[in-house]
C-alpha positions as CSV (number, residue, x, y, z in Angstrom):
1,X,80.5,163.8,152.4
2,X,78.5,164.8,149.5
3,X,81.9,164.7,147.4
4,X,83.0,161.2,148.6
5,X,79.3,159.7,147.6
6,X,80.0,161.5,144.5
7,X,83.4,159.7,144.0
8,X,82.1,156.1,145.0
9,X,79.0,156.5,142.6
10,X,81.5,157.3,139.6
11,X,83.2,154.1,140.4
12,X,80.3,152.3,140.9
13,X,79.4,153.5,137.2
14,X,82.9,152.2,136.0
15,X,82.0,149.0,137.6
16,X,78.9,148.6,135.7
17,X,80.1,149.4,132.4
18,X,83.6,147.7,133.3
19,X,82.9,144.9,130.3
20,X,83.1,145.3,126.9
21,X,80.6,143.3,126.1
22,X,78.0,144.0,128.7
23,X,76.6,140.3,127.6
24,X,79.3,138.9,129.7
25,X,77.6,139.7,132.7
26,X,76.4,136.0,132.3
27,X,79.6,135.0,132.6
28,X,80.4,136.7,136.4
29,X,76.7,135.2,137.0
30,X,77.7,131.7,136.1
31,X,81.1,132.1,138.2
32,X,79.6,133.2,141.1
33,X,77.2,130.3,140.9
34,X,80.4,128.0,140.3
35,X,82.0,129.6,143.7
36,X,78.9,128.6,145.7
37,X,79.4,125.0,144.1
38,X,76.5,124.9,141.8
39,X,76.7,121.5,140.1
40,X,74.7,122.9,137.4
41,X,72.9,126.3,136.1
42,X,69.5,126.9,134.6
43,X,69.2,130.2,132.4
44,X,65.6,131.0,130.8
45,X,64.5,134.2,129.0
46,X,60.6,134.5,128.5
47,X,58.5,137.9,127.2
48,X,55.9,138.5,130.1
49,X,53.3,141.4,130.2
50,X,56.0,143.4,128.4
51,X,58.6,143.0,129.7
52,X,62.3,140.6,129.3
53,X,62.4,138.1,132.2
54,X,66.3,136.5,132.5
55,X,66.4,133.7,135.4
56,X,69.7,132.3,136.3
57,X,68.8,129.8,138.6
58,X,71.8,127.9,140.5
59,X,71.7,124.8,143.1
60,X,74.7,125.6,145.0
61,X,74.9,126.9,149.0
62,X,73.2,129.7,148.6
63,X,73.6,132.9,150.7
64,X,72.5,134.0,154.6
65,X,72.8,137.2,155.5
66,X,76.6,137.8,156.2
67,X,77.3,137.0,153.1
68,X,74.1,139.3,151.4
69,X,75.6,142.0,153.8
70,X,79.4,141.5,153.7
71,X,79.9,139.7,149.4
72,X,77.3,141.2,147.4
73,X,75.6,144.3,148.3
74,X,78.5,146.4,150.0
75,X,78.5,148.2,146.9
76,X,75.1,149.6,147.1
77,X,73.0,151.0,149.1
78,X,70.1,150.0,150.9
79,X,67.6,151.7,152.4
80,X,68.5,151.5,155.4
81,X,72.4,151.4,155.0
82,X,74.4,153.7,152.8
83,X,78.3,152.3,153.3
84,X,78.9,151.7,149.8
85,X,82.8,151.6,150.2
86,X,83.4,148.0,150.5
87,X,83.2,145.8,148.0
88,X,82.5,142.0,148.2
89,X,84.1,139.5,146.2
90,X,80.4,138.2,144.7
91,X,79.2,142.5,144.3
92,X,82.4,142.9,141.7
93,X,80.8,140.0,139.5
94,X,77.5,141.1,140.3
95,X,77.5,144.9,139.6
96,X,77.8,143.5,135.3
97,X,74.1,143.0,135.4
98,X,73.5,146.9,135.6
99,X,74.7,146.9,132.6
100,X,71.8,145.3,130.9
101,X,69.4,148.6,132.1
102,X,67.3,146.1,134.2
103,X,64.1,147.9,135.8
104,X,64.2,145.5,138.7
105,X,66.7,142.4,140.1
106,X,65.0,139.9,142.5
107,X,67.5,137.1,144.4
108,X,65.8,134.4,146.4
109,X,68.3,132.2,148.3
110,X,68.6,130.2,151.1
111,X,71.4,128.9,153.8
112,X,72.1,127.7,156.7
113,X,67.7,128.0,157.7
114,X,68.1,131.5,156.8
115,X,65.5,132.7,153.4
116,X,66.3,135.9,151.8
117,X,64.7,137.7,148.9
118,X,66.9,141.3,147.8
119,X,65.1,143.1,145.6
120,X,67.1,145.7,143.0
121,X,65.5,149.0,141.7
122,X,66.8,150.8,138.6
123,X,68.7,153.0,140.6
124,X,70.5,150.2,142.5
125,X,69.2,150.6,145.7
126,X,68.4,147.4,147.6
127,X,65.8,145.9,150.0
128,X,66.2,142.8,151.8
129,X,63.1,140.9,153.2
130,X,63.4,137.7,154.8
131,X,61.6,134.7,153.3
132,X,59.1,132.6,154.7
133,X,60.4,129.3,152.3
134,X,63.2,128.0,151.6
135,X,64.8,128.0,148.1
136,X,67.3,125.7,146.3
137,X,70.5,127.6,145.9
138,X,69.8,131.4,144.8
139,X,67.7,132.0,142.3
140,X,68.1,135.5,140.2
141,X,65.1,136.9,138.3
142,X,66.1,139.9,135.9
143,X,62.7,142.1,134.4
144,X,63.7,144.8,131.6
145,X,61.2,146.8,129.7
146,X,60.8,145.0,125.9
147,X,58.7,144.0,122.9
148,X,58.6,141.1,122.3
149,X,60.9,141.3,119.0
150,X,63.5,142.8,120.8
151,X,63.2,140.1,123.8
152,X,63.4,137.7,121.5
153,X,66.5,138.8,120.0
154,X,68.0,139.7,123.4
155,X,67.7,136.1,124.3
156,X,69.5,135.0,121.0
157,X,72.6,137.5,121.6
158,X,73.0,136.1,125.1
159,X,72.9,132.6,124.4
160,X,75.6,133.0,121.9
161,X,77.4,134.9,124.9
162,X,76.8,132.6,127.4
163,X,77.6,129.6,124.6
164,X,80.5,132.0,124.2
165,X,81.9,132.6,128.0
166,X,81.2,129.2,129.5
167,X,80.9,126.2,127.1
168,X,83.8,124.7,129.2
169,X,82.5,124.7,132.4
170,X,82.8,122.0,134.1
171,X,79.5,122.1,135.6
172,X,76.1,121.4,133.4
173,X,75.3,125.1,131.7
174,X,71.3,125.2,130.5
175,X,69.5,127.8,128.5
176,X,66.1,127.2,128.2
177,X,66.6,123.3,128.4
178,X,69.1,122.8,126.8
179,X,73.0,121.9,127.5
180,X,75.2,124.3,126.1
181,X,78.6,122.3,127.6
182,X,81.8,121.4,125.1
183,X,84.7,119.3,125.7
184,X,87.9,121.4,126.6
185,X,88.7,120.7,122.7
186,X,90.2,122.0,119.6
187,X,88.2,121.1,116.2
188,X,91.4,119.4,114.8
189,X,92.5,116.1,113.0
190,X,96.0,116.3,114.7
191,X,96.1,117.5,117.9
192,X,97.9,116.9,121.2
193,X,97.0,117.7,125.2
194,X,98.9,118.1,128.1
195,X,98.2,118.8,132.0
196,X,100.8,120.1,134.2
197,X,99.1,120.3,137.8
198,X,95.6,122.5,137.4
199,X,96.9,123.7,134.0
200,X,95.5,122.0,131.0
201,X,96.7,122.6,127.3
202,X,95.1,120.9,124.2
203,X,96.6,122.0,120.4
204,X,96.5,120.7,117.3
205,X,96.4,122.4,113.5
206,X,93.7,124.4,112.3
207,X,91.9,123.0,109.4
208,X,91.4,126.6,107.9
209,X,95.4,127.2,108.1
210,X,94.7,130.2,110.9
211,X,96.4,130.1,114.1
212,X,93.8,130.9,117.1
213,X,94.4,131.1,120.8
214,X,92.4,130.7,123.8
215,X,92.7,131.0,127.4
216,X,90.7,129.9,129.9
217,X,90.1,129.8,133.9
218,X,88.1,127.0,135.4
219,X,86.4,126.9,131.7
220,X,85.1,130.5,131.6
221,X,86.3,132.0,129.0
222,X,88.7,134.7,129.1
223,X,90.0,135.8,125.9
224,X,89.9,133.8,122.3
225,X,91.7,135.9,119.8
226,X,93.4,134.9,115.9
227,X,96.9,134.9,115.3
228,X,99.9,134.6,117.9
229,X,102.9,133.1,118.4
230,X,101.4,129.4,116.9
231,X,100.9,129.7,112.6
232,X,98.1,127.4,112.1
233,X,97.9,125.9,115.0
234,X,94.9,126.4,117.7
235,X,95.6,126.2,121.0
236,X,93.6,126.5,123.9
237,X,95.2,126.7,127.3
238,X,93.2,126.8,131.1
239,X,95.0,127.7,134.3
240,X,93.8,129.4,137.5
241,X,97.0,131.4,136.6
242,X,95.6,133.2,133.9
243,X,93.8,136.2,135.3
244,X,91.6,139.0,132.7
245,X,91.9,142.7,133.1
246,X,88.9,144.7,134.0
247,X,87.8,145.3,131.1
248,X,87.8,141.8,130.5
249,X,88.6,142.2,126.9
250,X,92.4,140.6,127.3
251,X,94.5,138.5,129.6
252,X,97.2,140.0,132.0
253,X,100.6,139.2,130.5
254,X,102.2,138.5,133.6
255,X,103.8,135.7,135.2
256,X,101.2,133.2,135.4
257,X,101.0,133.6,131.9
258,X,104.2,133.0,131.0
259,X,104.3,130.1,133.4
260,X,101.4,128.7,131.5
261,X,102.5,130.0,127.8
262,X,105.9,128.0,128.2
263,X,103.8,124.5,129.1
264,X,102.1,125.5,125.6
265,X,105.4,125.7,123.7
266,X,106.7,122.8,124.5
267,X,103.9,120.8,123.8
268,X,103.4,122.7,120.3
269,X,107.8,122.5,119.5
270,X,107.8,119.1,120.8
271,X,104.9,117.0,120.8
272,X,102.4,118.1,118.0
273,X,104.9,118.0,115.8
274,X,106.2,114.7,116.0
275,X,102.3,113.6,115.8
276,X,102.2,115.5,112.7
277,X,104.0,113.1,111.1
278,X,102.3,109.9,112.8
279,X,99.1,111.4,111.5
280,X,100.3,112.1,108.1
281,X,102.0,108.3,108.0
282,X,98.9,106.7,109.6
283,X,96.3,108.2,107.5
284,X,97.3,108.8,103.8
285,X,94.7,109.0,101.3
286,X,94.2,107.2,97.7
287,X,95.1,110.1,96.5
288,X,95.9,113.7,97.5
289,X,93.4,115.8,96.5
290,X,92.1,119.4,97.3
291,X,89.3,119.8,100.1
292,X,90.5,116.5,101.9
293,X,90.3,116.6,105.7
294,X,94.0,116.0,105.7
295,X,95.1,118.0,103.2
296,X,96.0,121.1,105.8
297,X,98.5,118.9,107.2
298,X,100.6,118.6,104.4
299,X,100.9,122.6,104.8
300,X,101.4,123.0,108.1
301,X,104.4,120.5,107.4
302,X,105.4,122.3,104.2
303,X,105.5,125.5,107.0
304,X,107.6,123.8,109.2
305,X,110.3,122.5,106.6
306,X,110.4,126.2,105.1
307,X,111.2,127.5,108.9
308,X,113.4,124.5,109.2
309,X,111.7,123.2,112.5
310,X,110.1,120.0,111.2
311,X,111.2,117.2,113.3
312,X,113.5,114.5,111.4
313,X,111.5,111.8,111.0
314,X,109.3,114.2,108.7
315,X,111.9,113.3,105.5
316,X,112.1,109.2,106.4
317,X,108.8,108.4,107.6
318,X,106.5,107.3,104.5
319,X,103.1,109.3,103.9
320,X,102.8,110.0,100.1
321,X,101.2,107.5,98.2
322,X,102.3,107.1,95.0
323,X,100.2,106.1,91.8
324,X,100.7,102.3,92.2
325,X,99.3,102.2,95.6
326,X,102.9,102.5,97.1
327,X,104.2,104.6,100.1
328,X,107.5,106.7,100.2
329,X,108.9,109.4,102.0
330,X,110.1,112.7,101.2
331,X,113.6,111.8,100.8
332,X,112.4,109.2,97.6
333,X,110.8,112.1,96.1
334,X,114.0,114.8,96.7
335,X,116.2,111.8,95.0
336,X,113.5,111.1,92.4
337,X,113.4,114.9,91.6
338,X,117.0,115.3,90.8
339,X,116.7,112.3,88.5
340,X,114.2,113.7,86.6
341,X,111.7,110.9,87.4
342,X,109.3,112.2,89.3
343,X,106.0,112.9,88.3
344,X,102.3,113.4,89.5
345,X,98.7,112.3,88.3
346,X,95.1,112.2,89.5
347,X,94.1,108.8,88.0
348,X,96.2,105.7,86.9
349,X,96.6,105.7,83.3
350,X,98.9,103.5,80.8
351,X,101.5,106.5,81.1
352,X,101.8,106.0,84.6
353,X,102.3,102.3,84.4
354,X,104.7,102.3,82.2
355,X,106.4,105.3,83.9
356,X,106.6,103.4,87.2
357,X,107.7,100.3,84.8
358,X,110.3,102.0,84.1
359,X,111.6,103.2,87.8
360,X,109.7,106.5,87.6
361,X,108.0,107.6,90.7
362,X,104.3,109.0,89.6
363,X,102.7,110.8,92.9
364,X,98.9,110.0,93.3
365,X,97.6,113.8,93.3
366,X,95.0,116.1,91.6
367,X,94.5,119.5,91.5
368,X,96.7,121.8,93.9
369,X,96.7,119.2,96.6
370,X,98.1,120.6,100.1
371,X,101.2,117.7,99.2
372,X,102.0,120.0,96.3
373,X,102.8,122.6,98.5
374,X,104.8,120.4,100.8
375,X,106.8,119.1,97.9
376,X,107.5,122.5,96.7
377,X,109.1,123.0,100.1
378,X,111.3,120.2,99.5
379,X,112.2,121.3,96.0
380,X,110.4,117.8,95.5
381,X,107.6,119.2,93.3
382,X,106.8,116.8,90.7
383,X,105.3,117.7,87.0
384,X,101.6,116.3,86.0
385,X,102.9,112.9,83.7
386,X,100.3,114.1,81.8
387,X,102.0,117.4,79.8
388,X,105.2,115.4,79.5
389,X,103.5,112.2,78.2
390,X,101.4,110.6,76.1
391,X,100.8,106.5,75.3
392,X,99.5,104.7,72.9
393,X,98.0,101.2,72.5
394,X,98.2,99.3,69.1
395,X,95.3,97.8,67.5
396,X,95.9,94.4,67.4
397,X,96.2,93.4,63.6
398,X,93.4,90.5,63.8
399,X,91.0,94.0,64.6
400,X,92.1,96.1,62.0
401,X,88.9,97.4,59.7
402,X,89.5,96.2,55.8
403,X,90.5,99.6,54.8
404,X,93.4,100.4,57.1
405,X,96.0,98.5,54.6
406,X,95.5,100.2,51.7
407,X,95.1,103.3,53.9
408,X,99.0,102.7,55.3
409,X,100.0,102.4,51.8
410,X,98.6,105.8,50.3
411,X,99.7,108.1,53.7
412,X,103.1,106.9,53.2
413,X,103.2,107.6,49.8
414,X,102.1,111.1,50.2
415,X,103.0,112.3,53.3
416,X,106.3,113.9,52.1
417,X,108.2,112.5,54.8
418,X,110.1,109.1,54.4
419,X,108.7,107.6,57.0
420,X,109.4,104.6,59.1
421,X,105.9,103.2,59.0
422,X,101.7,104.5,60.1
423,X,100.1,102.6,62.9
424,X,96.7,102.1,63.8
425,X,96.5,103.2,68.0
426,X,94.1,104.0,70.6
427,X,94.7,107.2,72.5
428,X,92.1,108.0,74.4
429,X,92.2,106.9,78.1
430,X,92.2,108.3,81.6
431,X,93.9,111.8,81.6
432,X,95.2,111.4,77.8
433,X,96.9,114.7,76.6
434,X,96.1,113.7,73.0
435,X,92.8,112.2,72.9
436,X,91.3,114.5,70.6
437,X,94.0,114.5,67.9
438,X,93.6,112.6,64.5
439,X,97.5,111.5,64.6
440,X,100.2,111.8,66.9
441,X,104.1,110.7,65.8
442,X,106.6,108.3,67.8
443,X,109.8,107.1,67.6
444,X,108.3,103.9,67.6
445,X,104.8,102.7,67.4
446,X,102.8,101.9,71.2
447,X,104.2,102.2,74.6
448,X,105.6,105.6,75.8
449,X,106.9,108.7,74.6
450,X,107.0,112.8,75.0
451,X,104.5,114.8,74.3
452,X,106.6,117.3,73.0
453,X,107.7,114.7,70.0
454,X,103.9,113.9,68.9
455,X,103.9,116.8,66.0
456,X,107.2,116.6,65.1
457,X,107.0,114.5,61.7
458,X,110.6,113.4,60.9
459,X,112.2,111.1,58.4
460,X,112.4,107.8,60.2
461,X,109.3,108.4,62.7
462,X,106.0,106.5,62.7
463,X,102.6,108.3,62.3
464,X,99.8,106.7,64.4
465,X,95.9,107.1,63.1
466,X,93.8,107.6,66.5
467,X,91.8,104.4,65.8
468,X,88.7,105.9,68.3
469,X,88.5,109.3,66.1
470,X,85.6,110.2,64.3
471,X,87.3,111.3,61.3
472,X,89.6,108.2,60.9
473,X,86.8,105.9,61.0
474,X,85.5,108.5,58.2
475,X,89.0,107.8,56.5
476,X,89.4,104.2,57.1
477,X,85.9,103.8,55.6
478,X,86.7,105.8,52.6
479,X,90.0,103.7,52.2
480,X,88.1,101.0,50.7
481,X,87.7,102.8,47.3
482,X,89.6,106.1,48.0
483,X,92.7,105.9,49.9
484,X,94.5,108.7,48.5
485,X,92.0,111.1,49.5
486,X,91.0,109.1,52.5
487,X,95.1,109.8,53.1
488,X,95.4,113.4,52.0
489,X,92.0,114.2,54.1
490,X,93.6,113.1,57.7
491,X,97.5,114.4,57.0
492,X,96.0,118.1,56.6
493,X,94.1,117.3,59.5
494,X,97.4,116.4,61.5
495,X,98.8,119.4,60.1
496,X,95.9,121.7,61.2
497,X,96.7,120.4,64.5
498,X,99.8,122.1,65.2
499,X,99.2,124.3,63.2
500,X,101.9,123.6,60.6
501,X,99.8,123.7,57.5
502,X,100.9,126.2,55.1
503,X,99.1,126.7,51.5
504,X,102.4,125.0,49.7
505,X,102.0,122.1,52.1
506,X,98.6,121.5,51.2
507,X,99.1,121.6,47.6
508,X,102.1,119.2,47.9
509,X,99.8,117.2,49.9
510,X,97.3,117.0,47.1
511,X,99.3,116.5,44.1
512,X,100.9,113.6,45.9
513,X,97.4,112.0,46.5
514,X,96.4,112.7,43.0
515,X,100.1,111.4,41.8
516,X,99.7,108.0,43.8
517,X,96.0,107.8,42.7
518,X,97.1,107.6,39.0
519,X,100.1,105.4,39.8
520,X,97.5,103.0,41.5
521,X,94.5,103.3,38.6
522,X,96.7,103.2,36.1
């Protein structure tokens, strides 16, 4: 006899550390309130003459004394009854609390006209004493030796449990006033649900790119874990089928969860997908920028082109907005691409209008935008107008200052080059690659043209002055009674800019200054 007791106190002990997290004792507490149909649950902590005081208070039928006898305290003894080799469907649940070291356990409850108060020691005998009032539901008061320091941070650890294990109840969940209930939810801009009988699903794509899944039965939490079968998407599934292990630290992988698991798929495969691109299509920014809410949608579809299961409308449904305020779809951009006209940029600027003038297509999008990722999936990725191109804007003659003609004059004569004219230009605007330069060359002066040709000072070419530079406005100042050197000064600045000035360069430069100075004193 002695060696049986010995075997059903070693289980006992197995129950009572059977968690683990032994803070989900709230959790059995909460769904045995649930079972007695509790519409809602009050849990307080409080620090009392030194001690931790936990009530759970639930409203719900409440228990006579079949039910003490037969569902909760077959698994311990009493002192007057030592059968501890039942075990009650309420005593599985109930037996977690041990597992907080409580000193005592005291349950009120009421049913039927029947009052009882059970009373826990440490050692997990019982006593049962009838009550002479009635109480709403049962009431379960918890005392465990504690300062008040570690009290108080008892009571934080467990709400985050409780906030943890049962924020999807569907009954009102309390702790210390107040409501700790969510929506059955997924924090997500694009997201889809489903319910198939008692099973629910809700999924939709996780802003920070991880995939996350959780299961649920009635609510209560049973397992949330990062990663799966879903990339980037977070899914949360509830079904009565889904049943924890003892431990309660995973879900049993058995039928019911493959039943369940297969309702997920489809909605994931099918459904969120196609509202991807609805989302995308319905809600597509100025301009596509890093940081955006949206912008994790654009790579969760650039993941699904690169596994090939985006749907089709994903390449003919417009949801990039281009730089003009237009909309195209990804298709546009693969047939811009193999033109060679498409390009991106963060801001309009007079490149992009005259790109777009021309039939380019200039993507509104700054930074490494998630739609840079999505067109790199495409082989759609566009280059930044910006290192490609440059504009410039003429000064209109009537604006000219009084020393830019004889300015002209002396930079053609010297500049060793036979070129086909200097202009006066503004460069600076909006994104300009070449707003700091002195001088940048075109094939012809204003309107558009390659970066990659702005240094390169040929025979035939035009030199353009940058009209808002500090040191041309030195230059076209000087003009008035030095041109020459006013000329000479600003070409060994262009030349410093590429570098491309060597010491026979600059000597050239200056004797030709000095040359045409003589010519025009003389």
């Amino acid at each position: 006899m002695a060696g049986a007791q010995g075997i059903v106190d070693e289980a006992l002990a197995g129950l009572v550390h059977q968690f683990a997290d032994p803070m989900a004792c709230f959790r059995e507490l909460v769904q045995n309130a649930i079972d007695a149909n509790s519409n809602e649950i009050d849990i307080r902590f409080a620090h009392q003459d030194g001690r931790l005081v936990i009530d759970v208070d639930d409203y719900g039928d409440g228990m006579d004394r079949r039910i003490i006898d037969t569902r909760l305290t077959r698994l311990f003894s009493s002192t007057k009854d030592d059968d501890r080799t039942k075990i009650g469907r309420f005593g599985i649940g109930f037996v977690s609390v041990f597992a907080l070291g409580p000193d005592v356990i005291r349950i009120d409850t009421s049913r039927a006209g029947e009052h009882w108060r059970v009373v826990f020691g440490p050692d997990r005998t019982f006593t049962r004493v009838a009550r002479p009032e009635p109480v709403d539901g049962t009431k379960i008061r918890i005392y465990k030796a504690a300062g008040l320091e570690e009290a108080q941070a008892f009571a934080r650890r467990a709400t985050e449990a409780i906030a943890y294990w049962c924020r999807h109840v569907s009954v009102e969940i309390r702790v210390d006033g107040r409501v700790l209930n969510e929506p059955f939810d997924v924090p997500a801009r694009c997201k889809v649900d489903l319910e198939v009988g008692e099973a629910r699903v809700v999924a939709g794509y996780a802003a920070d790119g991880v995939g996350r899944v959780g299961y649920y039965n009635r609510g209560l939490t049973l397992l949330e874990e990062a990663g799966g079968e879903f990339p980037g998407v977070h899914v949360k599934v509830w079904s009565p089928a889904l049943e924890h292990t003892m431990t309660r630290d995973n879900v049993l992988r058995d039928e019911g969860y493959e039943r369940v698991m297969g309702h997920a798929r489809k909605l994931i495969r099918g459904p969120l997908r196609e509202r991807l691109v609805e989302v995308l299509a319905a809600d597509v920014p100025a301009c596509h920028r890093p940081g955006e809410p949206h912008e994790h949608l654009y790579v969760a579809l650039a993941n699904l082109l690169a596994r090939r299961e985006a749907p089709a409308a994903a390449r003919q449904r417009p949801f990039v907005r281009t730089i003009d305020g237009a909309l195209v779809d990804l298709a546009t951009l693969t047939r811009a691409k193999q033109k060679q006209r498409l390009w991106s940029a963060g801001v309009a600027s007079p490149v992009t209008r005259l790109l777009v003038a021309r039939g380019d297509v200039v993507v509104a999008t700054a930074g490494e935008s998630g739609l840079l990722a999505l067109l790199r999936a495409v082989e759609a990725a566009p280059t930044p107008a910006e290192q490609e191109w440059f504009a410039t804007a003429l000064v209109p003659v009537a604006q000219r200052p009084a020393g830019w003609g004889p300015l002209a004059i002396a930079v053609r004569a010297i500049a060793g080059v036979q070129l086909a004219g200097v202009e006066l230009a503004e460069l600076a605007y909006a994104g300009s690659p070449v707003a700091q330069r002195v001088a940048v060359v075109q094939a012809s002066p204003g309107g558009l043209s390659r970066l990659a040709d702005a240094a390169a000072l040929t025979p035939g070419s035009w030199l353009v002055l940058h009209h808002g530079h500090a040191l041309v406005r030195e230059a076209l100042a000087l003009a008035s009674r030095e041109p020459e050197f006013a000329a000479v000064k600003l070409l060994k600045l262009f030349f410093l800019e590429r570098p491309d000035l060597s010491t026979s360069r600059a000597t050239a430069l200056t004797a030709a200054a000095v040359e045409a100075r003589w010519r025009r004193t003389s």
